[in-house]
Backbone as a chain_set.jsonl record, in Angstrom:
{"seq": "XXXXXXXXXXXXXXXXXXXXXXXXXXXXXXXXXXXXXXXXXXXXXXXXXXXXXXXXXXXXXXXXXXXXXXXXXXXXXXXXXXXXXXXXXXXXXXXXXXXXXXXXXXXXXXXXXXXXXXXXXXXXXXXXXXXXXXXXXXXXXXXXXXXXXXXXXXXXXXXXXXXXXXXXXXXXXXXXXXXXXXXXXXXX", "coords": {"N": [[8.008, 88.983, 91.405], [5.34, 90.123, 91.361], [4.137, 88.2, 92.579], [4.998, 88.018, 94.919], [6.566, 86.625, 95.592], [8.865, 87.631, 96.427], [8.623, 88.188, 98.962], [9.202, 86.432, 100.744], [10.515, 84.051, 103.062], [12.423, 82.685, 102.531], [13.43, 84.148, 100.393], [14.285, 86.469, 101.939], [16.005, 86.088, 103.527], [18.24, 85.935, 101.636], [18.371, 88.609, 100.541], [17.541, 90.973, 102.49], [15.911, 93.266, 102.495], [13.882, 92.266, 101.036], [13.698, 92.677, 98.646], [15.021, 92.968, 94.608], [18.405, 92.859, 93.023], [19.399, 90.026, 93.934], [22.438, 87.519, 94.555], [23.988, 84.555, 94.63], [26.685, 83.117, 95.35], [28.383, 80.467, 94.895], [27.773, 80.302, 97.885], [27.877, 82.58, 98.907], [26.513, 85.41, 99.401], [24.914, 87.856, 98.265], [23.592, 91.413, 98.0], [21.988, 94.745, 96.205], [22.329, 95.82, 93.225], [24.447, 97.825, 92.24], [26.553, 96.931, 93.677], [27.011, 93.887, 93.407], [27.384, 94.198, 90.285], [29.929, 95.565, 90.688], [31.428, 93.076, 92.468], [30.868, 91.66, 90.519], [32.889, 92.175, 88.38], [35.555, 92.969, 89.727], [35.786, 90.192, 90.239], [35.85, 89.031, 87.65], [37.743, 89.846, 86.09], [39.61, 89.238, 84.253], [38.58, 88.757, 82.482], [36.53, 89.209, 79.147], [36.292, 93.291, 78.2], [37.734, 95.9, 80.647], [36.477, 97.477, 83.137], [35.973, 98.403, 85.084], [38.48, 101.258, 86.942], [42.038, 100.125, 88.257], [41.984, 99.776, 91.545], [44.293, 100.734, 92.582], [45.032, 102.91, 91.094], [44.74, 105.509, 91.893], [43.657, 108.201, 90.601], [42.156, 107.691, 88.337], [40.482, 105.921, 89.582], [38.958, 107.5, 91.566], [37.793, 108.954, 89.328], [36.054, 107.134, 88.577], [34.574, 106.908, 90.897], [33.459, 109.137, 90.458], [32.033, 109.593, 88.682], [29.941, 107.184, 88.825], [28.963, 108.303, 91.641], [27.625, 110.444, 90.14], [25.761, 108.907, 88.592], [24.123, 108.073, 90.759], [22.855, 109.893, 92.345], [22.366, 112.165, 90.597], [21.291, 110.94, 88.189], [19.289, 108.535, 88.34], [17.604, 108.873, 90.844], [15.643, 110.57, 89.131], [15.46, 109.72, 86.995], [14.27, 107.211, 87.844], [11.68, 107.971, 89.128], [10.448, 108.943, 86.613], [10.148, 106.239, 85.319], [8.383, 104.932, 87.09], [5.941, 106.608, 87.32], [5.189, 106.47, 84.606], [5.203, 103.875, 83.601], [5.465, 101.624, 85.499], [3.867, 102.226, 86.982], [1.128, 102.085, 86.211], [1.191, 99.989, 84.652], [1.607, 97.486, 86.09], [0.297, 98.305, 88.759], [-1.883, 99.194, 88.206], [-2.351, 101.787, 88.417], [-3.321, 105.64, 87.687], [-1.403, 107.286, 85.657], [0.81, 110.293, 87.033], [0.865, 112.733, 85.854], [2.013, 115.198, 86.375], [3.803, 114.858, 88.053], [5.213, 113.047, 86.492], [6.27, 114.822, 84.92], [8.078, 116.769, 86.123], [9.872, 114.622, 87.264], [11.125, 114.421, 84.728], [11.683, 116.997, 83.8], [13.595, 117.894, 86.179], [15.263, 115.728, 85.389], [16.182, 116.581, 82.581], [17.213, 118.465, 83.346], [19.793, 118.028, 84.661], [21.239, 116.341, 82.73], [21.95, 118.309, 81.323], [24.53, 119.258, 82.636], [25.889, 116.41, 82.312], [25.98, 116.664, 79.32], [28.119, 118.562, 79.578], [30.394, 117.404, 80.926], [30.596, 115.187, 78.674], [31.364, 116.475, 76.75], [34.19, 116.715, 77.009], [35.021, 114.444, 77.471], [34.861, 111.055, 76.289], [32.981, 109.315, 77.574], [31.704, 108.814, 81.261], [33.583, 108.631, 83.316], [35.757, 109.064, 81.919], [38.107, 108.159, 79.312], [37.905, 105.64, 78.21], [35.008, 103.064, 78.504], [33.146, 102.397, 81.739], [31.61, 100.381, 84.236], [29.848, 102.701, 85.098], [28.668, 104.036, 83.524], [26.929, 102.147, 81.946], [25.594, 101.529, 83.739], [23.457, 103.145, 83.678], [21.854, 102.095, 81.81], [19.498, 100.203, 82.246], [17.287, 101.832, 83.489], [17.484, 104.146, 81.832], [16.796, 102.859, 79.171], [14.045, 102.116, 80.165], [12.984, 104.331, 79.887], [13.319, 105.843, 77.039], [10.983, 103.55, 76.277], [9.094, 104.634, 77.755], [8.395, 106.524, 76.131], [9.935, 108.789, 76.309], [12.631, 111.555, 75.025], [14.632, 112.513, 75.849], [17.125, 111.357, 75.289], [17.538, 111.339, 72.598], [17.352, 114.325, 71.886], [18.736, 116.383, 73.541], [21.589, 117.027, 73.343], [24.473, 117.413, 71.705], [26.716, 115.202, 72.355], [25.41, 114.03, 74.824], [23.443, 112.589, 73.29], [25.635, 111.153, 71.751], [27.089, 109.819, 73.43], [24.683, 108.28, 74.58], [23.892, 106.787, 72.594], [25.802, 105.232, 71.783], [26.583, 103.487, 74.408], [23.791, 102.434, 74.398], [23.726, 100.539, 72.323], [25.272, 98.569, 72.799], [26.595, 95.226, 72.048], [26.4, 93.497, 74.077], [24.207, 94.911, 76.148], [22.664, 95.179, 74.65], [21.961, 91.998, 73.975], [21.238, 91.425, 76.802], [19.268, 92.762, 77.379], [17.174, 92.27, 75.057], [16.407, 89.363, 75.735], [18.308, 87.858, 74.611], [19.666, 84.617, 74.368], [22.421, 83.725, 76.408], [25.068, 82.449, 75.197], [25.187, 82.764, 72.854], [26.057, 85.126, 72.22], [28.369, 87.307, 71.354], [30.478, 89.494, 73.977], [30.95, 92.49, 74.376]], "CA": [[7.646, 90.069, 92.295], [4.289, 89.858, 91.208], [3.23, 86.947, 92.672], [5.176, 88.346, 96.698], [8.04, 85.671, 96.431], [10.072, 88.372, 96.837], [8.905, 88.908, 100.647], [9.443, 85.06, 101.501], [11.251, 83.925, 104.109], [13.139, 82.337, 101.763], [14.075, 85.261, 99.523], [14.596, 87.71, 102.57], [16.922, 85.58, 103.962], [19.318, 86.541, 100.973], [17.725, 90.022, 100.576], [16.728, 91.668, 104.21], [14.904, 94.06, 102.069], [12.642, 92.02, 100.131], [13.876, 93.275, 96.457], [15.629, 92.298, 94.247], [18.396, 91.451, 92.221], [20.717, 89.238, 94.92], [23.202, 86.55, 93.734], [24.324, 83.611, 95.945], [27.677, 82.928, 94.217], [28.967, 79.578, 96.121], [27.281, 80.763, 99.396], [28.405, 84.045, 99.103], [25.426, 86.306, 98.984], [25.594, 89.626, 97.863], [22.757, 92.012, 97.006], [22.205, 95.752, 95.394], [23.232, 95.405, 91.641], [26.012, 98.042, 91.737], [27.49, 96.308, 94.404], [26.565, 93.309, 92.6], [28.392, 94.743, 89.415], [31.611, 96.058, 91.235], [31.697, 92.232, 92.745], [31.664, 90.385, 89.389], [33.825, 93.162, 87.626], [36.366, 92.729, 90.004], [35.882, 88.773, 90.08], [35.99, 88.67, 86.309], [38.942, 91.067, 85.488], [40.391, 88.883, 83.453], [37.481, 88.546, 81.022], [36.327, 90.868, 78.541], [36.774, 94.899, 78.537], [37.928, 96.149, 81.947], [35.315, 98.304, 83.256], [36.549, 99.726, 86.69], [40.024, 100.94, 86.715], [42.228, 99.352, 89.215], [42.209, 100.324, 93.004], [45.543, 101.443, 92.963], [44.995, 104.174, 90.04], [44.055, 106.772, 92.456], [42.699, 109.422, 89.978], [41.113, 106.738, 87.431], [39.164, 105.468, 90.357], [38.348, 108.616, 91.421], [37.063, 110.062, 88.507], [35.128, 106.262, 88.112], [33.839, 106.413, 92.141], [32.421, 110.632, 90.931], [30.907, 109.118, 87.632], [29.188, 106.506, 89.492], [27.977, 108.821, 92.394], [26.588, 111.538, 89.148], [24.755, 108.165, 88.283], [22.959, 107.273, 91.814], [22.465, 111.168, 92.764], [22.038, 112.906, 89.905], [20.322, 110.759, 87.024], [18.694, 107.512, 88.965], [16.1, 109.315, 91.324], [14.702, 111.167, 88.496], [14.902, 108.393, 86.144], [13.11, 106.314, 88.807], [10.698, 108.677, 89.53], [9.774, 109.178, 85.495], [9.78, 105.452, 84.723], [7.189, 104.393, 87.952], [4.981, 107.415, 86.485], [4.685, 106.123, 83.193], [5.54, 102.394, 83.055], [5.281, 100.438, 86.415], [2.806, 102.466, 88.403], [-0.132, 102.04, 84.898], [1.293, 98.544, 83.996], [1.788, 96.843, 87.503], [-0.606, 99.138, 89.669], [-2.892, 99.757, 87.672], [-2.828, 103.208, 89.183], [-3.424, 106.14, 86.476], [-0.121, 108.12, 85.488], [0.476, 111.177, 87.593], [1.131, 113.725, 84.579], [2.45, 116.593, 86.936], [4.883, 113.804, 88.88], [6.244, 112.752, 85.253], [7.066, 115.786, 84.401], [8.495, 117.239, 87.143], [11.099, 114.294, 87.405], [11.809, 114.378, 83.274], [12.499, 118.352, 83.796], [14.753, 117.481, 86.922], [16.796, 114.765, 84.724], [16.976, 117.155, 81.786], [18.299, 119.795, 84.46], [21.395, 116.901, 85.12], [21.805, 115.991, 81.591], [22.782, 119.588, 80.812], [25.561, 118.378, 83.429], [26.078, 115.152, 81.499], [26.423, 117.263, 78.187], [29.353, 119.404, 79.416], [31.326, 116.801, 80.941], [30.781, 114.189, 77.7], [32.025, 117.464, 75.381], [35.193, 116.65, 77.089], [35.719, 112.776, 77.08], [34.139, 110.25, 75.704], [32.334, 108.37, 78.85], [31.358, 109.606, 82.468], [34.736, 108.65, 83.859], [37.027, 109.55, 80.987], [37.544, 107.83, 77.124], [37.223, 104.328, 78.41], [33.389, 103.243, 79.263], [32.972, 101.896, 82.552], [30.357, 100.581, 84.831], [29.249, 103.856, 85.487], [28.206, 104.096, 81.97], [26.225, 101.147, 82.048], [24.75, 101.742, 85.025], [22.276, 104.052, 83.323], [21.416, 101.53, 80.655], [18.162, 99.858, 82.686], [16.189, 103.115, 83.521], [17.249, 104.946, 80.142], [15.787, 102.605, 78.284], [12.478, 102.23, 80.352], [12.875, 105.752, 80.029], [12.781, 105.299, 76.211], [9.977, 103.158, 76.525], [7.951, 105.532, 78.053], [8.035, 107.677, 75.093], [10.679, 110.036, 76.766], [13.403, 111.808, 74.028], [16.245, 113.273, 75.64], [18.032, 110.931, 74.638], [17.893, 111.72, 71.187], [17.153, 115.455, 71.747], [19.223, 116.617, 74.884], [22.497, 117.512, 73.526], [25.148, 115.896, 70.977], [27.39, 115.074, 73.149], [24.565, 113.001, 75.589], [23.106, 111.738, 72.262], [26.464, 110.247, 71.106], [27.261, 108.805, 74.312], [23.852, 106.686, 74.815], [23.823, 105.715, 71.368], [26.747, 103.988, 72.24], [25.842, 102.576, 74.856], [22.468, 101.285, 74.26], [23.682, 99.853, 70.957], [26.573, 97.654, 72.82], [25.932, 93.913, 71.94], [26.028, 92.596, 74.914], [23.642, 94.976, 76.291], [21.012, 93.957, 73.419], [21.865, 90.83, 74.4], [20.343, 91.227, 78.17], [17.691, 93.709, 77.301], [16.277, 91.415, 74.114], [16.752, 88.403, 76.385], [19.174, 86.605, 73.765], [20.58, 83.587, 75.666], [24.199, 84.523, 76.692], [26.184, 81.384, 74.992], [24.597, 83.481, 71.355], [26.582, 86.486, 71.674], [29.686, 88.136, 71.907], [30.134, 90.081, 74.833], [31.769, 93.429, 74.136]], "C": [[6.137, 90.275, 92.335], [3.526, 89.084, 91.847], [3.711, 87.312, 94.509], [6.206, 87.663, 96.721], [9.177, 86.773, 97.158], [10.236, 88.6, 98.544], [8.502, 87.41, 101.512], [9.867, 84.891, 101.889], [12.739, 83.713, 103.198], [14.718, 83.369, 100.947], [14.945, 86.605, 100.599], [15.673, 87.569, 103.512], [18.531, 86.102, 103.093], [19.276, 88.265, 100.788], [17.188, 90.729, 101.461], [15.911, 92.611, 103.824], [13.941, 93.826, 101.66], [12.377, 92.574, 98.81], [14.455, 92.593, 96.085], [16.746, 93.248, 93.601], [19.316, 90.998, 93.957], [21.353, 88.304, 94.223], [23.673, 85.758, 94.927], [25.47, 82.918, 94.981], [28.575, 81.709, 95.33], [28.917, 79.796, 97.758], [27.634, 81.854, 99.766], [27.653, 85.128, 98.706], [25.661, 88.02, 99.227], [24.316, 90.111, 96.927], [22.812, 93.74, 96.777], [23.165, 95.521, 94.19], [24.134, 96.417, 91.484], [26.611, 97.537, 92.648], [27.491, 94.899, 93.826], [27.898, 93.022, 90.773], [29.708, 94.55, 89.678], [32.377, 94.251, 91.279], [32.308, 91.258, 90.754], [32.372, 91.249, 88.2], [34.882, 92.855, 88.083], [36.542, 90.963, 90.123], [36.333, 88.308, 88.863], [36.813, 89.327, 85.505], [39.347, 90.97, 84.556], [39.846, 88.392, 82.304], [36.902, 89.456, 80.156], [36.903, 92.334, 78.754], [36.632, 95.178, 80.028], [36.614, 96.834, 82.101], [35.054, 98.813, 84.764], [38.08, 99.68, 86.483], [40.189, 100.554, 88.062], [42.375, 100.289, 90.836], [43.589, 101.276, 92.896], [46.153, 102.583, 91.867], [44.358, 104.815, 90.635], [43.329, 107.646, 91.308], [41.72, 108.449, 89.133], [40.462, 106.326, 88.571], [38.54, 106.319, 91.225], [37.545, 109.415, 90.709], [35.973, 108.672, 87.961], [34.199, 106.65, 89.29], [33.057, 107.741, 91.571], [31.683, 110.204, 90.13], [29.797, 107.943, 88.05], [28.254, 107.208, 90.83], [27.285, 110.107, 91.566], [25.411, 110.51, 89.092], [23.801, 107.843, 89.231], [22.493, 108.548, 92.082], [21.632, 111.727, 91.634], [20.812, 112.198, 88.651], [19.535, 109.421, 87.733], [17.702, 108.138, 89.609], [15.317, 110.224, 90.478], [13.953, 110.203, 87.613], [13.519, 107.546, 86.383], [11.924, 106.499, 88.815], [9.55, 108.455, 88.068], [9.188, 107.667, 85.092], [8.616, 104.857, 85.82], [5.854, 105.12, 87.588], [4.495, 106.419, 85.391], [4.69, 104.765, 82.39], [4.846, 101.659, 83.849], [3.887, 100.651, 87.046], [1.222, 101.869, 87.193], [0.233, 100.353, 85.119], [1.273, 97.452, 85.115], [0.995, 97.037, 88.364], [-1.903, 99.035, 89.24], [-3.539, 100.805, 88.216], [-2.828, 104.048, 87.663], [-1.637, 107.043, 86.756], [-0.338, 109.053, 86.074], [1.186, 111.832, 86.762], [2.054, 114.964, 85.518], [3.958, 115.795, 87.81], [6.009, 113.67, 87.523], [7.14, 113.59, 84.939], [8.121, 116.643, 85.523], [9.986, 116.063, 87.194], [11.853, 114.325, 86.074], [12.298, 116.009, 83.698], [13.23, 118.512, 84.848], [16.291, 116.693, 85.998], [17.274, 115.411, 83.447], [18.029, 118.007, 82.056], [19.723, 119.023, 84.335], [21.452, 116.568, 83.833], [22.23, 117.38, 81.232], [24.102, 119.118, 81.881], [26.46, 117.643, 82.532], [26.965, 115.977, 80.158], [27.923, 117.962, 78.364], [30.268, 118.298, 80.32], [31.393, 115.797, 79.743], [31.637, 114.986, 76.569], [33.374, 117.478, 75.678], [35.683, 115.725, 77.247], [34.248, 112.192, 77.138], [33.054, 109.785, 76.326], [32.192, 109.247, 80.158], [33.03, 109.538, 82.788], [35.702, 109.117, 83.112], [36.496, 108.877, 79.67], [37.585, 106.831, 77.394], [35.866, 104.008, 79.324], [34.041, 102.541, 80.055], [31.875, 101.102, 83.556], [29.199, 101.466, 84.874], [28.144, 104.074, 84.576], [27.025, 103.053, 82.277], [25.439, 101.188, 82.963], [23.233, 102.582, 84.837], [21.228, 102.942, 82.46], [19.462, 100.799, 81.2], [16.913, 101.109, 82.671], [16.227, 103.865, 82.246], [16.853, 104.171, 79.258], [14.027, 102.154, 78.719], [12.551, 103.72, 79.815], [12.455, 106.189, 78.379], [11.221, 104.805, 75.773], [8.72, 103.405, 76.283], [7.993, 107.266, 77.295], [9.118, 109.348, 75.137], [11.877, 110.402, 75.265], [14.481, 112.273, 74.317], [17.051, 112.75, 75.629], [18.899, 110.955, 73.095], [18.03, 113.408, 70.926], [18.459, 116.382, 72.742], [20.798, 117.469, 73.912], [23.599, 117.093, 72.533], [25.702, 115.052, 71.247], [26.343, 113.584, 74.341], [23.779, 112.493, 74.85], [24.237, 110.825, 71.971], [26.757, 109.078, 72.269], [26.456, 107.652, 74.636], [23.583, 106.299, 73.597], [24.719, 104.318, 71.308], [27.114, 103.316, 73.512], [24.981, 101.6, 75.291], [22.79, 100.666, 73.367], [24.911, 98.907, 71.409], [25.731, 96.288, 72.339], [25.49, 93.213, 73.288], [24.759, 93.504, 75.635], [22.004, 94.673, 75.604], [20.846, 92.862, 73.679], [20.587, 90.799, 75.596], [19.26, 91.737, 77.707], [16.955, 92.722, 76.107], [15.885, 89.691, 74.629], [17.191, 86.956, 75.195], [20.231, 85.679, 74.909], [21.989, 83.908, 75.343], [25.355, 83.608, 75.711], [26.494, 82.456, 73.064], [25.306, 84.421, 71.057], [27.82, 86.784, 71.657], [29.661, 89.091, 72.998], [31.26, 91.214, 74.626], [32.09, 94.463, 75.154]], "O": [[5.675, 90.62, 93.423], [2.301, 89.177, 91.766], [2.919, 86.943, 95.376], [6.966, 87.819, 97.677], [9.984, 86.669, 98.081], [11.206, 88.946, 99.218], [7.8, 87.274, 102.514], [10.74, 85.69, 101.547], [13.773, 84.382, 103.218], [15.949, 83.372, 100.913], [15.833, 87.382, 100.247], [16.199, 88.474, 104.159], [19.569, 86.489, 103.63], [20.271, 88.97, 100.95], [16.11, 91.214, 101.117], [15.078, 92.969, 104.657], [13.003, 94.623, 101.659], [11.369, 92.829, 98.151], [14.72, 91.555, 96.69], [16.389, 94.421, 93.496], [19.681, 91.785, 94.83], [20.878, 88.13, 93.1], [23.739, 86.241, 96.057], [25.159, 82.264, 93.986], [29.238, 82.037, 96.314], [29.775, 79.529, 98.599], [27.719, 82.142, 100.959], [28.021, 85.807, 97.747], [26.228, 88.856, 99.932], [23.967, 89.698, 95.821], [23.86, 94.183, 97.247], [24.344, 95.166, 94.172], [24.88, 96.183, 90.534], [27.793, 97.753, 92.38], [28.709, 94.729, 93.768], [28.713, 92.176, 90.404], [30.482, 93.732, 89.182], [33.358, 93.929, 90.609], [33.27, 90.719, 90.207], [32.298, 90.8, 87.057], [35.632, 92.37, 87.236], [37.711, 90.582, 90.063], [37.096, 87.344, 88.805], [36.632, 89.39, 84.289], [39.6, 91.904, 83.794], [40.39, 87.786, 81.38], [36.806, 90.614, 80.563], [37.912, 92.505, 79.439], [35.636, 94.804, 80.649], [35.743, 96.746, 81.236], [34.138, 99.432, 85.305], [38.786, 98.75, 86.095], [39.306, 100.512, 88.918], [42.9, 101.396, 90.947], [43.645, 102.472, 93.184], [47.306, 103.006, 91.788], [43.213, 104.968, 90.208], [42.103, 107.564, 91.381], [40.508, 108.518, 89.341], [39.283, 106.522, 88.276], [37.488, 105.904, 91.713], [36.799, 110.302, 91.122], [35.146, 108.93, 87.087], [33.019, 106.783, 88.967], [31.913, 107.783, 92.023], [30.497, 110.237, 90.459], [28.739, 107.954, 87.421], [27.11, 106.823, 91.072], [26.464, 110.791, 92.177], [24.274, 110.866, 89.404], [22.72, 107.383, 88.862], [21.267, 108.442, 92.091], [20.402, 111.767, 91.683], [19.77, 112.756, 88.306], [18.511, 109.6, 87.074], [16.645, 108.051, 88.983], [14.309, 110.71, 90.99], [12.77, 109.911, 87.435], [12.474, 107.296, 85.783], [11.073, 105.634, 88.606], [8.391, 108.044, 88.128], [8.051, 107.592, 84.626], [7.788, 104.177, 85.214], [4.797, 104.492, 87.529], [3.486, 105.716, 85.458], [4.394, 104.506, 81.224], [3.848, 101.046, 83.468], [3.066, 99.833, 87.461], [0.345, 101.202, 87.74], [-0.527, 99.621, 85.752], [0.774, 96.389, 84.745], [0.722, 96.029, 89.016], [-2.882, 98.8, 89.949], [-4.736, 100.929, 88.472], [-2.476, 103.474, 86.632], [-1.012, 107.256, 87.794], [-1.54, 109.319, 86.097], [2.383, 111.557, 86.843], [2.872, 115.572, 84.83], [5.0, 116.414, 88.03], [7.186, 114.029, 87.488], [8.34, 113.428, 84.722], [9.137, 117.063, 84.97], [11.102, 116.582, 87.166], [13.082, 114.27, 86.112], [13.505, 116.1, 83.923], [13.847, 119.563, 84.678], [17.504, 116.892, 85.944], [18.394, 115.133, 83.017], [19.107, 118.277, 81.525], [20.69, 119.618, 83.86], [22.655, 116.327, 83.936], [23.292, 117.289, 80.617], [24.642, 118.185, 81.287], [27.52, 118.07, 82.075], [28.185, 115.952, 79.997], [28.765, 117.928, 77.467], [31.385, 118.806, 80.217], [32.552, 115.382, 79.709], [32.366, 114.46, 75.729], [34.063, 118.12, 74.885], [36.914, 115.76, 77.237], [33.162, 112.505, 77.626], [32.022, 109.803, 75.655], [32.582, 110.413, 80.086], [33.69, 110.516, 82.436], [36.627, 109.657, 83.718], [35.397, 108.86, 79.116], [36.998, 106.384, 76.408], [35.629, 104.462, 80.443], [35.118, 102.018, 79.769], [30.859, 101.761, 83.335], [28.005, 101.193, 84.748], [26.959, 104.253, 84.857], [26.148, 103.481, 83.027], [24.333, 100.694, 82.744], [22.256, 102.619, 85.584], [20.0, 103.018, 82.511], [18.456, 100.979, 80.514], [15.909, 101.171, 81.962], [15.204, 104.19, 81.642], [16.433, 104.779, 78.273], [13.094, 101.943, 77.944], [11.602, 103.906, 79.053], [11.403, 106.816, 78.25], [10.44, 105.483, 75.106], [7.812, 103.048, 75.533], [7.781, 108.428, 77.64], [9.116, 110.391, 74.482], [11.959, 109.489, 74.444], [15.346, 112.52, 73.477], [18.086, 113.344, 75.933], [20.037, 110.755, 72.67], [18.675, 113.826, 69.965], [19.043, 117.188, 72.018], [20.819, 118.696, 74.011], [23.587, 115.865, 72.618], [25.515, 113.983, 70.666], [26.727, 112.421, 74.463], [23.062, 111.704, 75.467], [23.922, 109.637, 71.914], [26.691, 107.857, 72.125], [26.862, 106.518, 74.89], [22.906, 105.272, 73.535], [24.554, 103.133, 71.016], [28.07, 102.54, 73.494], [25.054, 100.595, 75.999], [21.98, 99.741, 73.311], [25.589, 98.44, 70.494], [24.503, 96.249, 72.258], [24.474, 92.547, 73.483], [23.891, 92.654, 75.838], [20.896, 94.229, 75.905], [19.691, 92.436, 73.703], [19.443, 90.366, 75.461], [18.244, 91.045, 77.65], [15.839, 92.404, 76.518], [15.181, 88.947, 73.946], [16.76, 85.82, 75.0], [21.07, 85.937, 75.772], [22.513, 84.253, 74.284], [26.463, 84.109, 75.523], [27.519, 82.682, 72.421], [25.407, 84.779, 69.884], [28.375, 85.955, 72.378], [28.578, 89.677, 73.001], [32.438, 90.868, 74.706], [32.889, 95.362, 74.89]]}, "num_chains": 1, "name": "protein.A"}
């Protein structure tokens, strides 16, 4: 992205936006990574821990489709907001941090983790007591979020402490995030 491939003919051909991630899976291109996700969740059903329930469990995929739209509404545009502040816009830009921007989206996403807190004090995961996508779905921005020195992860709540402990600490996510080659791990 650095270098513009991203806005090559090439690339925009699979991507009309000129971002990323996309996947070209036997000529079958498909981009935004929760759509992305959903695709090789439901492609790969039969591998590892489920991690959407099935179409035809009305309420379980109901209470996965609300935990997934808490994650794009509620905790993603703050996230976003905090980690371009304090990570991308300094490290990539080389623009200076906007201190009043940072904060402003961290005291938005603590606002929605009080949220977070009172539905986790009643099951385990966003969707219920089995994790899901949804779950995971946080795992990229909460740990830039991390990163960038932020704490409510550890501070926030017990309840939204216990939950991303256990989710940042899965293996296979250590896996991706430490970039251990995939053949190395177990995938849990």
């Amino acid at each position: 992205m650095m270098k513009g491939e991203h806005k090559n003919p090439s690339h925009l051909e699979k991507q009309p936006f000129g971002q990323v991630p996309y996947i070209d899976d036997d000529g079958f291109t498909l981009h935004e990574s929760r759509a992305i996700c959903r695709y090789l969740e439901a492609k790969y059903s039969d591998q590892g821990p489920k991690l959407a329930p099935s179409p035809s469990d009305l309420k379980a995929n109901a209470l996965f489709e609300q935990a997934a739209s808490i994650e794009y509404c509620d905790f993603d545009p703050h996230a976003n907001k905090a980690v371009f502040e304090a990570i991308l816009k300094p490290k990539y830009l080389g623009l200076p941090k906007d201190e009043a921007k940072y904060a402003e989206a961290v005291k938005m996403l603590s606002d929605k983790l009080d949220g977070y807190e009172r539905i986790l004090a009643k099951q385990k995961y966003l969707a219920g007591n089995e994790i899901t996508l949804a779950d995971l779905f946080h795992l990229p921005y909460g740990s830039m979020l991390v990163l960038a020195g932020n704490d409510l992860f550890e501070t926030k709540g017990p309840n939204v402490v216990r939950w991303w402990k256990e989710i940042s600490s899965r293996e296979s996510w250590k896996a991706v995030k430490d970039g251990i080659p995939t053949g190395t791990v177990k995938f849990d």
